[in-house]
N, C-alpha and C positions, 0 to 999 in steps of 0.2 A: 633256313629253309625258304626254297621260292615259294614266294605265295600269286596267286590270280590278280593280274593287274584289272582284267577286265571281265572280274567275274559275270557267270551268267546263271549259276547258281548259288546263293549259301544254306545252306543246314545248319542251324543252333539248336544245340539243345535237344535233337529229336528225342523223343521217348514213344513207343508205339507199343501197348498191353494187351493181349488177349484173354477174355474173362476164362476160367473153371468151372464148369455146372457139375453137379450131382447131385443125387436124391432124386424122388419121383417128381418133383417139382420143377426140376433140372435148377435148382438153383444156384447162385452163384457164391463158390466154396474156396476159391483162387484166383490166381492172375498166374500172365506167363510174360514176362518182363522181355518181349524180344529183342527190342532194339533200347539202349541204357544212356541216356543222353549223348547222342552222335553228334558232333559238327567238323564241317567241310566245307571248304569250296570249290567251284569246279568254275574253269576259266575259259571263254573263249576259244575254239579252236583245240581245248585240250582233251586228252586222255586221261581219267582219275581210273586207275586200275581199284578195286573192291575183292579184298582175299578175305579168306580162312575157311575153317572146317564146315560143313556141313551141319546146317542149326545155327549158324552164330550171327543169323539176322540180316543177311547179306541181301538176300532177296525181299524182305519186309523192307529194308529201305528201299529199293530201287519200286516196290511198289506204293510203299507209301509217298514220293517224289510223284507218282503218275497219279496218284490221290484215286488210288482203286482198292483200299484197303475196305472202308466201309461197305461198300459193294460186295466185297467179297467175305466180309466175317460180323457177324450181327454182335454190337456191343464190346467194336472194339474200341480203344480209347488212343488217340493220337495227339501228344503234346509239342510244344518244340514250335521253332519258325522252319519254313521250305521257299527260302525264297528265291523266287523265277525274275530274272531283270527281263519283263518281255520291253520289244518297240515303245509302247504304250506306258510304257511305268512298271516299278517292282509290283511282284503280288505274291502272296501268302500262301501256297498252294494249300496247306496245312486247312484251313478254315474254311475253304472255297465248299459250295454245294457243287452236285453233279452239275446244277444247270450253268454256275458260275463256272464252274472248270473247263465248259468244253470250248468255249474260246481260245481256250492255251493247251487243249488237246495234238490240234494240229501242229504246234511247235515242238511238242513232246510227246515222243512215240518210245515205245518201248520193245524189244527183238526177245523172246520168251525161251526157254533152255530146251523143252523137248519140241523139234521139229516134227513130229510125228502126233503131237496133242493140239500144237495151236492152231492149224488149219483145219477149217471146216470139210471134210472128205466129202460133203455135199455138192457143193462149190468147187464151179471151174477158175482156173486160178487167174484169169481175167475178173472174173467176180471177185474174186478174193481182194485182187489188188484195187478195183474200181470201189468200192465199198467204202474205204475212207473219203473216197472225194464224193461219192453220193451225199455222206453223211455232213460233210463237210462244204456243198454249196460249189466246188470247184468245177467251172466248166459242165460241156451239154455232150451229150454221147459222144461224137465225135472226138472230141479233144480227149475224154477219158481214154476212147480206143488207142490213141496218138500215141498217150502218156505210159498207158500200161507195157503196150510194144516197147516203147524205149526203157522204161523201168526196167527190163527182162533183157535188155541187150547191155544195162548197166552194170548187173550183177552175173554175167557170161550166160543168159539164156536164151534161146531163139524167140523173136515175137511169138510164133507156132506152139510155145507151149501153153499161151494164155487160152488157146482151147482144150487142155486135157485138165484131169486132177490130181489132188493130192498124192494120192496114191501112186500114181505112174511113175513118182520120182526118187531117187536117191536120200540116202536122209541129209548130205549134204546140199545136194542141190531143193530141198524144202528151206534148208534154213536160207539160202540166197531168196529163196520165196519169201521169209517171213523179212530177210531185212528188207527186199522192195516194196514189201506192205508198209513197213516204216519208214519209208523214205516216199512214200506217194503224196502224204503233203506237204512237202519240203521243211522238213523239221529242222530247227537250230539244236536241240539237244536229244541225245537218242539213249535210253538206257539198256545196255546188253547185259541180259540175263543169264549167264551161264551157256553161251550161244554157241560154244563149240566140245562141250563135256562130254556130249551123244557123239561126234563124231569119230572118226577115223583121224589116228595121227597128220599123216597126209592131206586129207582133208582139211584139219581144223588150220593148218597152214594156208590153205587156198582161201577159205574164209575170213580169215585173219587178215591178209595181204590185201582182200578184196575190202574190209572195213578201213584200210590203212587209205587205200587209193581214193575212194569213197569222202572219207575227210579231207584230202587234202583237194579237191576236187569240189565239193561243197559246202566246205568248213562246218563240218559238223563238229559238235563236243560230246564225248562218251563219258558216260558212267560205265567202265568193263566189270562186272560182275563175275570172279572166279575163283576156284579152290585150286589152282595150281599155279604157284608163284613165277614159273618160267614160263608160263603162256601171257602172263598179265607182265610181266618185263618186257614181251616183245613189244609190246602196244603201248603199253602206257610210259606217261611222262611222269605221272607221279605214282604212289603205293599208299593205301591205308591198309593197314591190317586189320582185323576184326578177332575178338574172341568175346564169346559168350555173351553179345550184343553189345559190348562197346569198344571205340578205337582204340588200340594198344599202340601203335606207328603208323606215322604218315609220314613222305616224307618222298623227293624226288627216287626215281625208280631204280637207277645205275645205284645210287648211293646205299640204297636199302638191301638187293639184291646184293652188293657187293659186300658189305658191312653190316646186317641188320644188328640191333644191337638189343631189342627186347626179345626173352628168351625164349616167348611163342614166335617170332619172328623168326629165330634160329631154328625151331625147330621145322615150320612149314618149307623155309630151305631145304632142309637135310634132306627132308621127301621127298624131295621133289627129282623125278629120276636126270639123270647125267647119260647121254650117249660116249661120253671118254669115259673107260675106266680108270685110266692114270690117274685122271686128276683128282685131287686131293679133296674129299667131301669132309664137311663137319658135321659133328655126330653131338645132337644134342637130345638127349631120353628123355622122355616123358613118360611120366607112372600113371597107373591110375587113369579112369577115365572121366569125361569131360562132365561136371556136376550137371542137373538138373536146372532147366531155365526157371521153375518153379520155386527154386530152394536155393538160392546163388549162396555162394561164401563171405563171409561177410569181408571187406578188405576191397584186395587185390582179387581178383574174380577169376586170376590164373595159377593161386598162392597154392592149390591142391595140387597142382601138375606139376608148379616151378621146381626145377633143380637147385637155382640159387634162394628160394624164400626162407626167409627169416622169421621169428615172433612179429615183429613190428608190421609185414605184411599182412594180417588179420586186423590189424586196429583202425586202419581209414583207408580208402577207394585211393590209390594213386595217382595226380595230375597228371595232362600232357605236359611235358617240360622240354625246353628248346635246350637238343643236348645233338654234339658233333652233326648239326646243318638238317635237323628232322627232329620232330617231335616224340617223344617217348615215352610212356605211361610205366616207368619202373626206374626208383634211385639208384636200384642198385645195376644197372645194365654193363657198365662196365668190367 
């Protein structure tokens, strides 16, 4: 398997817990194990595509990388290294306060799944875009005006629209909103959230091609955030699979796509729709539905679904192991 010659991310280890309260107390009575020791890297210039179902942690990583987790859930617990090669030297995103983190704010921008939630409907979308570089120290009115007009002619919008709002626009053309909000401080690494799920087939094509243009134009590196395996093939250079919060396959993207060989991996395939009928789809069933984050299995953490699992798949969490050119989380995959 290719690995990052020059990486600009790695992930070890991550583990990210959200507590259970109940009782008049709201005390704390559980944990919800989202994300299960994750590690990756993400290279230079690349594309790391991020799959699987809905629930299985996809988005708690891409926001615990942007170190917004705290922020956003009181008492939640985040273990593991995140590490950022900025200019300046590696750092730990993992450990950083608010105050320490926004220096590496501006190099890591994040593009959010529902275009219709992450802009402010208050705000004209000159505001909108000008507001990181407010925050951020960049230049005096003038130059923001400059920047945000060209921002809007980057991502195909007229200058003219940085005086209307939210509202006035398409939900495709919000989400070219939200990416040139993320590209207003000229970021090295950008995490996409499930950035094109709301859209229109058609559409999610135009935004795609426009994220394609976009990198090779300013060498950006994406984290692509998706639940459908043929959207995240066209983009990405490499595939991590995801289930029930940890990586089952990683592994360059043709090879995965073409051959996946873990049997969650075959199945997120099989879904995924085919515009030819002829062609030949593989049919892998899945029983039963996806356990609770709460109450994992103890094992293999896909041993309830697998078609192929065994006794032995209950008795210990299965390694990644370097099997046919990609990593694989199951002996038995062949």
């Amino acid at each position: 398997m290719q690995t990052p010659s020059q990486p600009i991310l790695d992930v070890d280890g991550l583990t990210v817990r959200f507590p259970v309260t109940g009782g008049v107390f709201l005390r704390r009575v559980g944990e919800v194990r989202a994300v299960d020791d994750v590690s990756f890297a993400l290279g230079r210039g690349e594309t790391l595509g991020l799959v699987g179902e809905s629930g299985c942690g996809k988005t708690t990583v891409g926001r615990a990388i942007v170190n917004i987790l705290r922020t956003m859930n009181y008492g939640v617990e985040v273990e593991g290294k995140i590490l950022y090669h900025a200019a300046a030297g590696p750092a730990d995103l993992a450990r950083l306060s608010r105050r320490a983190m926004r220096p590496h704010r501006a190099d890591i921008q994040m593009v959010f799944q529902d275009p219709y939630a992450s802009l402010n409907p208050r705000h004209t979308v000159g505001r909108i875009l000008e507001e990181p570089l407010r925050i951020h120290g960049r230049g005096d009115a003038a130059f923001r005006r400059v920047w945000v007009a060209e921002l809007l002619e980057r991502v195909g919008l007229p200058p003219s629209a940085a005086e209307r709002y939210p509202h006035e626009f398409s939900g495709g053309q919000r989400q070219r909103i939200g990416l040139a909000r993320a590209l207003a401080t000229k970021p090295k690494l950008v995490i996409a959230d499930e950035p094109v799920s709301a859209l229109d087939v058609s559409v999610q094509a135009q935004v795609i091609n426009l994220m394609q243009d976009l990198q090779e134009e300013l060498g950006l590196s994406y984290l692509f955030v998706a639940h459908d395996l043929s959207v995240v093939r066209h983009i990405s250079n490499r595939i991590a699979v995801m289930y029930l919060g940890q990586i089952v396959e990683i592994g360059d993207a043709a090879t995965i796509y073409e051959r996946p060989l873990h049997p969650y991996s075959r199945a997120l395939l099989a879904a995924a729709p085919r515009p030819d009928p002829n062609v030949r789809r593989m049919r892998a069933k899945l029983t039963g539905d996806p356990p609770s984050p709460m109450n994992k299995p103890s094992g293999c953490p896909f041993r309830t679904r697998c078609p192929i699992a065994r006794p032995a798949c209950a008795e210990a969490r299965p390694p990644l192991e370097l099997r046919d050119g990609r990593l694989v989380a199951c002996p038995y995959s062949e």
